[in-house]
C-alpha positions as CSV (number, residue, x, y, z in Angstrom):
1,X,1.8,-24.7,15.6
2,X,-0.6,-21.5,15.1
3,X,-3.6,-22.1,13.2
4,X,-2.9,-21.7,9.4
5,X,-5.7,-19.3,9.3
6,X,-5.1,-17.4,12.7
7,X,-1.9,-16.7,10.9
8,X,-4.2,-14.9,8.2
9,X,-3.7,-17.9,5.0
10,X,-6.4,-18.9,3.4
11,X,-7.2,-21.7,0.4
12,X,-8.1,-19.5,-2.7
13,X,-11.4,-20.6,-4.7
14,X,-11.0,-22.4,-8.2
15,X,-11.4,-19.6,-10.2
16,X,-9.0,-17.0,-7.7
17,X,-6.5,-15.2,-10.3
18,X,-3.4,-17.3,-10.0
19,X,0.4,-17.2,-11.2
20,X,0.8,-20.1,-13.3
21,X,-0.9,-23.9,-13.3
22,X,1.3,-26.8,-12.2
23,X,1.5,-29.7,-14.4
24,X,3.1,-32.8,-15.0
25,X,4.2,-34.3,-18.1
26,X,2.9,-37.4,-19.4
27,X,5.5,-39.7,-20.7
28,X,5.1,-43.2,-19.1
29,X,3.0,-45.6,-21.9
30,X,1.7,-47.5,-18.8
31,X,-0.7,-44.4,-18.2
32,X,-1.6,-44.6,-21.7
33,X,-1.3,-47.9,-23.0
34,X,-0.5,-48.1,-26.4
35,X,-2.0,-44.3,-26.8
36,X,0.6,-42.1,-25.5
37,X,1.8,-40.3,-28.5
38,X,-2.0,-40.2,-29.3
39,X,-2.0,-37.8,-25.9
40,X,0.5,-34.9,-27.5
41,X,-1.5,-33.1,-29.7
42,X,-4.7,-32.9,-27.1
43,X,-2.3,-31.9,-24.5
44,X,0.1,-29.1,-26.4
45,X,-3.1,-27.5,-27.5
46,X,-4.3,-27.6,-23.6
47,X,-1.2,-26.3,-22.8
48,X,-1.1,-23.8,-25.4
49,X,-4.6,-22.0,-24.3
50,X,-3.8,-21.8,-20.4
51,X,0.0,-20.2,-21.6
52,X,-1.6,-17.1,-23.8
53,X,-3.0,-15.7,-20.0
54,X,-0.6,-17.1,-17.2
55,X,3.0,-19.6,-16.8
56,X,2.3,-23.5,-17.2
57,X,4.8,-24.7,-14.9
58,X,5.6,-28.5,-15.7
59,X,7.2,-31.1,-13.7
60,X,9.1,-33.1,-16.1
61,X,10.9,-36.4,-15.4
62,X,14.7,-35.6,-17.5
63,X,16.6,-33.9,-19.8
64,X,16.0,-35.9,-22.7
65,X,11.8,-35.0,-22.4
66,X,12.4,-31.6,-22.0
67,X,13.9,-31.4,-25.1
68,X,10.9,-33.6,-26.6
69,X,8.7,-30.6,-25.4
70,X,10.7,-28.3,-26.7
71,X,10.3,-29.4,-30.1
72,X,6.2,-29.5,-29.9
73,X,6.3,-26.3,-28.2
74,X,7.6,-24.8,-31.5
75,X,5.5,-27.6,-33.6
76,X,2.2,-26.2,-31.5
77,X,3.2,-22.6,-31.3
78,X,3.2,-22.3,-28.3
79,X,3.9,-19.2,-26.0
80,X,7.2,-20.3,-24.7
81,X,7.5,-17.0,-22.2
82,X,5.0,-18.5,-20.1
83,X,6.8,-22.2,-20.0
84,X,8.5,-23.2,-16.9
85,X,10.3,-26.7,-17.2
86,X,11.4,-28.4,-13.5
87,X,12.9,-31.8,-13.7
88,X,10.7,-33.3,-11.0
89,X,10.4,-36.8,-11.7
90,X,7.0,-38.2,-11.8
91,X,5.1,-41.9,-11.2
92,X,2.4,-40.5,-13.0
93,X,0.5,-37.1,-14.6
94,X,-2.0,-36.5,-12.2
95,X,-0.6,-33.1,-10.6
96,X,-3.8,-31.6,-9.3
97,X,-3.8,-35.1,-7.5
98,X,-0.5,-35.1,-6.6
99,X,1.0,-31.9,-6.3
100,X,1.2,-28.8,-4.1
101,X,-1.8,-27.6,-2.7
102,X,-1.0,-23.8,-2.0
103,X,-2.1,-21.6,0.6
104,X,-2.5,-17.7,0.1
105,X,-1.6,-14.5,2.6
106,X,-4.3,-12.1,1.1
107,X,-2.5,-9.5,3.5
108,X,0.7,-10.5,1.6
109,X,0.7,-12.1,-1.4
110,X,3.8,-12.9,-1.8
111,X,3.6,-15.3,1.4
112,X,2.8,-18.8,-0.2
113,X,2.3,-21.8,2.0
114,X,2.2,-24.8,0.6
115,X,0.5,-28.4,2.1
116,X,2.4,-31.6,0.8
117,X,-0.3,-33.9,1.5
118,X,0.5,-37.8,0.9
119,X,-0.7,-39.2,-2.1
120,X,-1.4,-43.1,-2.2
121,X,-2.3,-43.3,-6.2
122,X,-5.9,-43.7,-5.3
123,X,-5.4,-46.4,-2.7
124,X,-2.2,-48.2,-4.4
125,X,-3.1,-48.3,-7.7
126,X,0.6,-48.1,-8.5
127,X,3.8,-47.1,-6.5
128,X,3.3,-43.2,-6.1
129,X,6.9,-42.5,-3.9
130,X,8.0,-39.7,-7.0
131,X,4.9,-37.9,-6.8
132,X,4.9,-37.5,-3.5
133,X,8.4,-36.0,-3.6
134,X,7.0,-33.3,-6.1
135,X,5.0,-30.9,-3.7
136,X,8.7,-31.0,-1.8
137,X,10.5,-30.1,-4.5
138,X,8.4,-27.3,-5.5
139,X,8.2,-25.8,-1.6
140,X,12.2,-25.8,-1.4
141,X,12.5,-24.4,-5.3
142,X,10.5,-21.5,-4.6
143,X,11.8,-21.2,-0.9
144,X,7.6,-21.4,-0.1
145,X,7.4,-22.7,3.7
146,X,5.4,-25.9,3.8
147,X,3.9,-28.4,6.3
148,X,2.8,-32.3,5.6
149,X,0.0,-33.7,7.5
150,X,0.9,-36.8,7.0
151,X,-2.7,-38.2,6.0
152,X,-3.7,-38.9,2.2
153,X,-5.3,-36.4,0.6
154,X,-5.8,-36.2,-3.1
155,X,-5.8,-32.6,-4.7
156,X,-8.7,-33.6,-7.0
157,X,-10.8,-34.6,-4.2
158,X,-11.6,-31.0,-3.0
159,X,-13.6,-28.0,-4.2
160,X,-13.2,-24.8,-2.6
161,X,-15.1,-21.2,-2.5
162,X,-12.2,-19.3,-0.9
163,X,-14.6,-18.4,1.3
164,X,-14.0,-21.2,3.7
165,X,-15.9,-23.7,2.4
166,X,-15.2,-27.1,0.8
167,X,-16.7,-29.4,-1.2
168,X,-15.7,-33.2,-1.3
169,X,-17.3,-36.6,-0.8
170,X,-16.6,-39.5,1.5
171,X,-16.3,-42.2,-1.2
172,X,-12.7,-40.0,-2.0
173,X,-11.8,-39.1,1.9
174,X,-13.4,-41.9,3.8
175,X,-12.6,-44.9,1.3
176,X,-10.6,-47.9,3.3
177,X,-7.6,-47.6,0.9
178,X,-7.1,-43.8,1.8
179,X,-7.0,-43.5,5.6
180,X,-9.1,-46.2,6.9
181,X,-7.2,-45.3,10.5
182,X,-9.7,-42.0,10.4
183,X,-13.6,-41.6,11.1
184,X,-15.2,-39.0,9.3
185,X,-14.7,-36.3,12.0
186,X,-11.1,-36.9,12.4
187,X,-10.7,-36.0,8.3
188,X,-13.3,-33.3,9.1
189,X,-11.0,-31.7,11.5
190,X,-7.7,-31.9,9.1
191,X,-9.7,-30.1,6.5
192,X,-10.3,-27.3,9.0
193,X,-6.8,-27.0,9.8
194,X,-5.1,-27.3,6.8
195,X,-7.4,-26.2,4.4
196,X,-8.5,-23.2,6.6
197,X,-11.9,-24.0,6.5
């Protein structure tokens, strides 16, 4: 394969102008123990501020929780225009940990790319074989291509300039229970290829 960025993609900075933000629904109690209805009205209000600029898209396990969040959509007043419901089952609500990581064509937009790292639930914490399927999902739903590494790589665990440099730490990238098969240059080398860097 062609370098990712000899093919002209790139990986935007954290504040580039973006289509919508990727979420995922929080609906399992043993995320929040005894506190997950406690979690609605702190995240319709989230979701409420990012959907009066751009689209929350929102992975959502089954019917019967998209209807909840169709009721607290109306309850929060929320924009609904910008709401984008996918039943994407889910292990947990982590998405910038879990799901796509998207790669831009500045020559052409429209040309997405998306990386479907693996995702280990920060080094087994719990079984994460759902969340790993998401990144998938979204790829073949919005007919993006997309390529998997193959190595663990948590979404949170990278800052970027879009500029073509990174920021992340070794206690996420080089910790035994992420990909104790790798040395430090090894990861080094799938950030520059994947990540464009």
């Amino acid at each position: 394969m062609n370098s990712l960025k000899s093919l002209g993609y790139t990986f935007p900075a954290e504040w580039a102008k973006h289509e919508a933000t990727w979420l995922t629904w929080p609906y399992l109690n043993d995320s929040f123990p005894g506190k997950l209805e406690s979690v609605y009205p702190s995240y319709m209000t989230f979701i409420k501020q990012i959907a009066l600029g751009e689209k929350v898209r929102m992975n959502v396990p089954n019917g019967s929780q998209i209807a909840q969040i169709k009721v607290l959509l109306k309850k929060y007043e929320v924009n609904e225009k910008n709401i984008e419901l996918f039943i994407h089952p889910s292990n947990d609500v982590w998405c910038r940990d879990h799901g796509p990581a998207f790669l831009v064509k500045p020559s052409n937009p429209d040309r997405k790319m998306i990386i479907s790292w693996e995702f280990n639930a920060w080094g087994g914490k719990y079984s994460s074989n759902l969340d790993n399927e998401i990144p998938d999902k979204i790829a073949q739903l919005f007919k993006y291509k997309f390529v998997k590494p193959g190595i663990i790589m948590e979404g949170g665990s990278v800052d970027f300039n879009g500029a073509g440099t990174v920021l992340t730490t070794t206690a996420c990238l080089l910790n035994k229970n992420r990909n104790p098969h790798l040395l430090q240059e090894q990861i080094e080398n799938y950030l520059k290829k994947y990540y464009c860097i």
